[in-house]
N, C-alpha and C positions, 0 to 999 in steps of 0.2 A: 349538796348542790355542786353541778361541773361548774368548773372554772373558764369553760371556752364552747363557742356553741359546736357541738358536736354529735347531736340529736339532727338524724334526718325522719323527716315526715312524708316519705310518697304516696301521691297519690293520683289514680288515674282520671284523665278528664272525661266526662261525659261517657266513660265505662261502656256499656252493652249499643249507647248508639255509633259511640267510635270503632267497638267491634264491628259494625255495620256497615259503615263507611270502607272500613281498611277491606273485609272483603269481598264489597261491590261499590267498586271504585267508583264506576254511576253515580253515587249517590256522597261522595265527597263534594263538599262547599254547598250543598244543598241541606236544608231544612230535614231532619229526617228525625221522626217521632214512633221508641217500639213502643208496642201495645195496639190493643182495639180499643176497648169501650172506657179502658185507663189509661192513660199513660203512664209507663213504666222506667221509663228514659226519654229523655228528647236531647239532640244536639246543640250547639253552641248557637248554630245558628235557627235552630226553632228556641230554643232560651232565648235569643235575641227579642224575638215576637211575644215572648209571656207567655212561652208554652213551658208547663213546672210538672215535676213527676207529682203524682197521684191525681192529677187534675183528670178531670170526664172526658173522653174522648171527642163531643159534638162541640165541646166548648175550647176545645185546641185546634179542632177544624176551624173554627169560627177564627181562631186568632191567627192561623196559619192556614189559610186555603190551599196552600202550594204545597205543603207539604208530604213529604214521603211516609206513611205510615207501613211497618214489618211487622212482623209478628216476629214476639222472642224465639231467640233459639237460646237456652240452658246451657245446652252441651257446647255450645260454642263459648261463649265467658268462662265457663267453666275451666275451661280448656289452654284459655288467653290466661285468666288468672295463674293457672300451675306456671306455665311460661315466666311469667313476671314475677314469680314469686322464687322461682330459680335462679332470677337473677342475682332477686333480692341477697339469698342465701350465696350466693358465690359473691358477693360482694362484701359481707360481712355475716358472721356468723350470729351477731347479735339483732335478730328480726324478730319483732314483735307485730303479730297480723290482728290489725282491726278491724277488718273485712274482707270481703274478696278481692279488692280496688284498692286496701289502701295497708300500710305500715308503718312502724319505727324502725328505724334500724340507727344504731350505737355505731358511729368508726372510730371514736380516740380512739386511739395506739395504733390506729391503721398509717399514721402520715408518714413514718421509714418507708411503709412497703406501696401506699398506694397514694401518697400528697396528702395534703389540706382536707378538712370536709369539703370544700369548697367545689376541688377539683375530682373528689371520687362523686359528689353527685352529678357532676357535671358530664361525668363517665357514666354513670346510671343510667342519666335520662337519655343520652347515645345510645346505650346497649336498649334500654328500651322500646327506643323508636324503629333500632335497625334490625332486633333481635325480634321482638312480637307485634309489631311494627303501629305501633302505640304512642299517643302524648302523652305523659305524665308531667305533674308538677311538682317538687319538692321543696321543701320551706327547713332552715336547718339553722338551729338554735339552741341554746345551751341547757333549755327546758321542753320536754315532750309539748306540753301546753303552748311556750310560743313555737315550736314548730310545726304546729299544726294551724295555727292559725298565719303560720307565717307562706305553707302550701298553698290554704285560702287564697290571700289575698295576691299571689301570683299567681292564680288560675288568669288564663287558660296559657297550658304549654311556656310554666313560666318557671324561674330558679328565682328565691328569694333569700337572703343569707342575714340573720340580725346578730351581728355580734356583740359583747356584753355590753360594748358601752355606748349600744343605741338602743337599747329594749326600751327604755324609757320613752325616749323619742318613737320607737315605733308603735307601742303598745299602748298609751295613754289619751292618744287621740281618736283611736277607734269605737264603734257606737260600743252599749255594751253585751250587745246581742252578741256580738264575738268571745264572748268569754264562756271555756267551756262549760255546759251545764245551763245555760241561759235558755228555758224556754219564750213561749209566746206570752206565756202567765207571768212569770217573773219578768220581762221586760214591759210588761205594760205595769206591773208592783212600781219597776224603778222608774219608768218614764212616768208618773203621778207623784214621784217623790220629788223631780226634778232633775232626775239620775240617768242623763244619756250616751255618757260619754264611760270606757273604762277608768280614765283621770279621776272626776269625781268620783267614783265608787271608792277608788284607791283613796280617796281624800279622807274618808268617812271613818273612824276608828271601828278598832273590829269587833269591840264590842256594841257600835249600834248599830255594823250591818247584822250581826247577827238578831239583832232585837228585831230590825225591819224585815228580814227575810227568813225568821226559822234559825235557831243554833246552827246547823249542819251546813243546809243553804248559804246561809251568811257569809259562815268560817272559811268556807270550800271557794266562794268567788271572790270574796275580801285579801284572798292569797293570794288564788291567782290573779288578781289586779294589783298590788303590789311587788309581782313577780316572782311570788314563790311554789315551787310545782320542783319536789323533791323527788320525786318517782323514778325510779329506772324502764329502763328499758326493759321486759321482762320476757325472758323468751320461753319459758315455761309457765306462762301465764293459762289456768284456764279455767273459761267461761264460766260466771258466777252462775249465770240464766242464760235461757234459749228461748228463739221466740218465734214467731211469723205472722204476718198482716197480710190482709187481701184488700183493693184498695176497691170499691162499690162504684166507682160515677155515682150520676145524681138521679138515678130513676128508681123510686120506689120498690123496695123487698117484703117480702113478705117473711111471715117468722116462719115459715115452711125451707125458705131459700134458704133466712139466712141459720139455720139449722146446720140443715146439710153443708155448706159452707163452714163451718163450725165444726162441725164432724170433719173435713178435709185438712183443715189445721190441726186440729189435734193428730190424727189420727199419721199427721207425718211428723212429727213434735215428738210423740211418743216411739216412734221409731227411732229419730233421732238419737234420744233417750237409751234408748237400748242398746243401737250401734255405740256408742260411748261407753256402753257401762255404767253408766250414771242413773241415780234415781230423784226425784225432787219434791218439794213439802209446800210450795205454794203452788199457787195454780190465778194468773192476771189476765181478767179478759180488758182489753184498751178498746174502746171506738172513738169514731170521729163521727157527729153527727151532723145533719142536714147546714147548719149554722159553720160546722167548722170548729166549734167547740169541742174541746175532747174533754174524756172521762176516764178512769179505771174502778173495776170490781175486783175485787180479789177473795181468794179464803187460803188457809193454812192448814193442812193435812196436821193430824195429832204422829202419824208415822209417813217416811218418806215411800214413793213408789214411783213404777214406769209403767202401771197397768192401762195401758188405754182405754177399760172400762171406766175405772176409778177415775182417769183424770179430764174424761168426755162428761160422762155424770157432775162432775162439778163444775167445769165450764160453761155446761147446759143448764143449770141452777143460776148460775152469773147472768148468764144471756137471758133466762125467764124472767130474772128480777128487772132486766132493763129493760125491757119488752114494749111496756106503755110510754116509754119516753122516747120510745126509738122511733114510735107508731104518732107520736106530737110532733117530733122535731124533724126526723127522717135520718139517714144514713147513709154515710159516706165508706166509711173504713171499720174493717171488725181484725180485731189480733188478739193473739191467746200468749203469752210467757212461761216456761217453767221457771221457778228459781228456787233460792234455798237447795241447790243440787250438791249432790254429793255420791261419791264412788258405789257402787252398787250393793260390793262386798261390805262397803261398813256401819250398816244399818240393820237392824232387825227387822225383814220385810212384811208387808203389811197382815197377808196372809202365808200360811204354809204354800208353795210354791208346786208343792204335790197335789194339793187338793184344791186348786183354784182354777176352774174354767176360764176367766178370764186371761188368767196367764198362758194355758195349755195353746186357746186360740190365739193372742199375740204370738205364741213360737211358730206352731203354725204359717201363719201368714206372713209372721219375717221369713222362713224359708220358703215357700214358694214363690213370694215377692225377689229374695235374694237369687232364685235359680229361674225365676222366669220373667222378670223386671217388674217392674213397681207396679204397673196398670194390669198386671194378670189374675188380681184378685182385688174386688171390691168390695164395697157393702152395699146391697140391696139400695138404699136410699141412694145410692149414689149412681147409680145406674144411669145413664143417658145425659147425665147434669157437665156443664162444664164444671171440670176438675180444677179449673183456674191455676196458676204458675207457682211452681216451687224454685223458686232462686237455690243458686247454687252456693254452697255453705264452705266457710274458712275449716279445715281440719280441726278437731278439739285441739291440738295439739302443734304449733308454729315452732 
């Protein structure tokens, strides 16, 4: 554990709608919501209204009439991100990317050449606004965990700084949904126990949060509410799994749709897959259904693989099995995970690689996809269908 907070946490505010704003000035201090029939992003000030990413498109009109609705642009965050994330890197060489919007970066040993943590974020968020011309928030503390909730809770466009001998004070009052790892399930476990605050949780000995919440569960937020979060900064960190979600609105699909939809995720998954090098052994299909409940299926490959046959065929077995509850409850969100991944070279692949149609057509259509862009070759079922949005992805490699 560092002895002084020197974990910074950036992170950008309101991400793809503040790219929007910054360039079409129009539409600064105005309400501006990207996506059609989802919302993908909304601004500070459509967040003000209770307009929330994945919510249905008619139902953010409803809550925002005034609103500016775009259509994403990829290429442009995409874009914004490399910017900010150069900063990041000429700022300190110890960056760890947690998504396209957000990082750790390590400055001990920086304060001879560059001040205090205090003062180089303080320089960050400068170079940020004037450099990509961006709000970012940064939160900067002596544990990755409180610096990340320390960005939180100064959103929006804000510096927050907890040094050691206020963590207490700052972290024991907050609900416990702030602790990392706390879903909707686990906070409604501890708010029936009594358990709303981080304080009390920290109260509890760890061996009966662990009884209340699961071993792992337990041990993993009974630390972090005590304040222990050992972990560095890891700048050759990579991804244990890979993933993507489409988010539905609320107007009824059919297992035809959401099929094809399912073939669109994988089939860019599996790609991904490849470009990396990597191969993977489990295979998670996640929804969100009609209610807002979520669920996961999953199954575990006996050998790892990147065949896009292989790992469409078993996400299509997930998705058939959920099929009648999909068709009770209705659907909101469908997302598919690799995990269990690992380098490509060091595994025994599934089949001989010589003799596998599926593989021959995967090489195939990564090169004419890589020499004539991604929508130059499809599949049949995909034909005419919206292709719905590929967010643009952190490098394996930060």
């Amino acid at each position: 554990m560092r002895g002084e907070a020197t974990v910074l946490h950036a992170d950008l505010d309101a991400f793809y709608a503040s790219v929007e704003q910054r360039d079409s000035p129009e539409l600064r201090g105005r309400p501006v919501i990207v996506g059609g029939g989802v919302v993908l992003a909304a601004s500070y000030e459509a967040k003000a209204r209770g307009v929330r990413t994945a919510m249905g498109g008619r139902q953010a009109r409803d809550l925002c009439p005034d609103a500016v609705v775009v259509p994403p642009r990829m290429d442009a965050y995409a874009a914004a991100s490399r910017a900010v994330f150069a900063i990041f890197r000429d700022t300190t060489p110890f960056v760890e990317g947690l998504s396209i919007d957000e990082a750790f970066l390590e400055v001990g040993g920086l304060r001879r050449i560059a001040g205090t943590p205090e003062q180089i974020a303080t320089g960050l968020r400068a170079r940020v606004r004037s450099e990509a011309g961006l709000a970012i928030s940064v939160g900067v503390a002596r544990t990755k965990f409180l610096a990340k909730v320390a960005s939180a809770v100064s959103k929006p466009d804000g510096l927050l700084v907890v040094e050691p001998e206020r963590e207490e004070q700052f972290l024991l009052p907050l609900p416990v949904e702030r602790l990392w790892g706390v879903g909707a399930v686990t906070a409604e476990k501890l708010h029936r126990l009594g358990i709303t605050t981080v304080g009390q949780l920290a109260e509890l000995e760890g061996a009966v949060a662990e009884r209340l919440l699961g071993k792992a569960t337990g041990a993993h937020l009974h630390a972090l509410a005590r304040l222990r979060d050992p972990r560095p900064v890891d700048t050759a960190r990579r991804r244990g799994s890979i993933g993507s979600q489409r988010a539905l609105g609320a107007r009824a699909r059919s297992a035809d749709e959401l099929g094809v939809i399912l073939t669109q995720i994988v089939d860019r998954l599996a790609r991904r897959l490849r470009d990396g090098d990597r191969v993977c052994r489990t295979v998670v299909l996640r929804l969100r259904f009609g209610d807002f409940a979520k669920a996961t299926r999953s199954r575990t490959l006996g050998s790892a693989t990147d065949r896009t046959s292989v790992l469409l065929a078993i996400a299509r077995e997930l998705l058939d099995g959920a099929l009648p509850e999909i068709a009770e409850r209705g659907i909101t969100l469908v997302g598919v995970s690799f995990s269990q991944l690992a380098r490509a070279d060091s595994l025994q692949p599934e089949l001989p690689i010589d003799w596998d149609d599926g593989a021959r057509l995967d090489t195939v259509l990564d090169t004419v996809r890589d020499r004539f862009g991604a929508a130059s070759v499809t599949r049949a079922a995909q034909l005419g269908r919206d292709p719905g949005w590929s967010p643009p992805q952190l490098p394996e490699h930060e």
